[in-house]
C-alpha positions as CSV (number, residue, x, y, z in Angstrom):
1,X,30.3,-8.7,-53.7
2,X,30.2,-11.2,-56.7
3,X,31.1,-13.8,-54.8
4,X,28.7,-13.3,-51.5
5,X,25.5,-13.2,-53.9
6,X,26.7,-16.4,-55.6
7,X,27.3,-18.3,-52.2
8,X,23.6,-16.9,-50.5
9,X,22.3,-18.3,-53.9
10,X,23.7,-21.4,-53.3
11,X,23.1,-21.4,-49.5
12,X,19.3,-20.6,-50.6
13,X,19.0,-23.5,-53.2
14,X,21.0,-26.0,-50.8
15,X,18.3,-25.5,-47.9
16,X,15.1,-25.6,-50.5
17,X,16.3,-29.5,-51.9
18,X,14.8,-31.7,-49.4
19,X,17.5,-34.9,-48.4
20,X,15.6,-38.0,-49.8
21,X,15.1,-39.4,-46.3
22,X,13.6,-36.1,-45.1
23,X,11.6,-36.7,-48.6
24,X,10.5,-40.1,-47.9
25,X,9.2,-39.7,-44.2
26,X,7.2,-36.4,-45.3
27,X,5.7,-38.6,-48.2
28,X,4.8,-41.3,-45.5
29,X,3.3,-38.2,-43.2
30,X,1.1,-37.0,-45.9
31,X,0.0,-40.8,-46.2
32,X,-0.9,-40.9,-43.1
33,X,1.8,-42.3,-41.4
34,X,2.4,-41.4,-37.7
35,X,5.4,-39.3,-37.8
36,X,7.2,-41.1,-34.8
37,X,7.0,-44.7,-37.7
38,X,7.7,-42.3,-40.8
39,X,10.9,-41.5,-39.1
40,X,11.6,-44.8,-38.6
41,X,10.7,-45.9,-41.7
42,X,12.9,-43.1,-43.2
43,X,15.8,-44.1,-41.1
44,X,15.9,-47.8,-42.1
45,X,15.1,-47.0,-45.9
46,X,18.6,-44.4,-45.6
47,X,20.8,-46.9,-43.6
48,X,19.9,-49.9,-46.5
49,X,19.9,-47.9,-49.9
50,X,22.0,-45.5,-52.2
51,X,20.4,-42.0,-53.2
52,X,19.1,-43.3,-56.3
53,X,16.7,-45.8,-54.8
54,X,16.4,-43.2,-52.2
55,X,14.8,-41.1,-54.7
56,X,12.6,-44.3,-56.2
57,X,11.3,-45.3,-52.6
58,X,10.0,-41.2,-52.9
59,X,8.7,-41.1,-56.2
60,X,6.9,-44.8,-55.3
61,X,5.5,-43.2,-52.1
62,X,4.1,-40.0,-53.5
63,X,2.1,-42.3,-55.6
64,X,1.0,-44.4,-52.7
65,X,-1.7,-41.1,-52.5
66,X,-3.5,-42.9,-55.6
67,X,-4.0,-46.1,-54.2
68,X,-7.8,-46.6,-53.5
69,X,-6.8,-50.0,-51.1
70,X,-4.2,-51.7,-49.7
71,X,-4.1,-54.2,-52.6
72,X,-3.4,-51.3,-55.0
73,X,-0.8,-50.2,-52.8
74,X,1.0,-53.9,-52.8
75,X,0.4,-53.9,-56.3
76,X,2.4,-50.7,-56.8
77,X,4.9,-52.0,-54.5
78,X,5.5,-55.1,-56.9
79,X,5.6,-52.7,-59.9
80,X,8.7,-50.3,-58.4
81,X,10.8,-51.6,-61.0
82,X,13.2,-51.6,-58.7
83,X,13.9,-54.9,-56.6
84,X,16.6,-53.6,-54.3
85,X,13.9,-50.4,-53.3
86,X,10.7,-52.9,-52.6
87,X,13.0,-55.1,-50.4
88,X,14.0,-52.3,-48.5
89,X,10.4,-51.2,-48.0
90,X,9.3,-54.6,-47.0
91,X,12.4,-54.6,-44.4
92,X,12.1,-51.4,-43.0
93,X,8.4,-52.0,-42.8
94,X,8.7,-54.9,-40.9
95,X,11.4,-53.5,-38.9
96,X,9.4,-50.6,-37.7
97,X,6.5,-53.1,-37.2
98,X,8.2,-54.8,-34.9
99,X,9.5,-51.8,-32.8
100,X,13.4,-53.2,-34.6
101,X,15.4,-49.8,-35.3
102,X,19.1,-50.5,-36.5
């Protein structure tokens, strides 16, 4: 009995954390993104980086909210403090843009 409310406890919590692709194309959603590009852009941002930038292109995103222009929002971009995650934006942007799916 121990055992099966430890696994549906684990089950539960499993299902409630949110895979940082399925993070970042939400974030893009609620920023307005159509959902058919924020899947894209999900998809090329999880084929180019590890979880950890993963979870920085996320965090970056949710802040993306706060931008008041598009110049704030570059401006944030060049302030990730993480290279590897802003080249991947600017390449899966780009990508997307361009209709380029890997």
């Amino acid at each position: 009995m121990r055992l099966t409310v430890v696994a549906l406890i684990l089950f539960v919590a499993a299902c409630a954390t949110a895979s940082p692709r399925a993070k970042i194309a939400d974030r893009f959603v609620e920023f307005g993104v159509s959902q058919e590009r924020a899947d894209c852009l999900a998809s090329e941002l999880d084929e180019r980086l590890e979880r950890d930038d993963l979870n920085d292109v996320a965090d970056y995103i949710g802040g993306l909210n706060e931008a008041a222009s598009a110049g704030e929002a570059l401006d944030a971009l060049l302030r990730i403090g993480n290279p590897r995650a802003a080249a991947a934006i600017a390449r899966a942007s780009l990508a997307c843009a361009l209709g380029h799916q890997n």
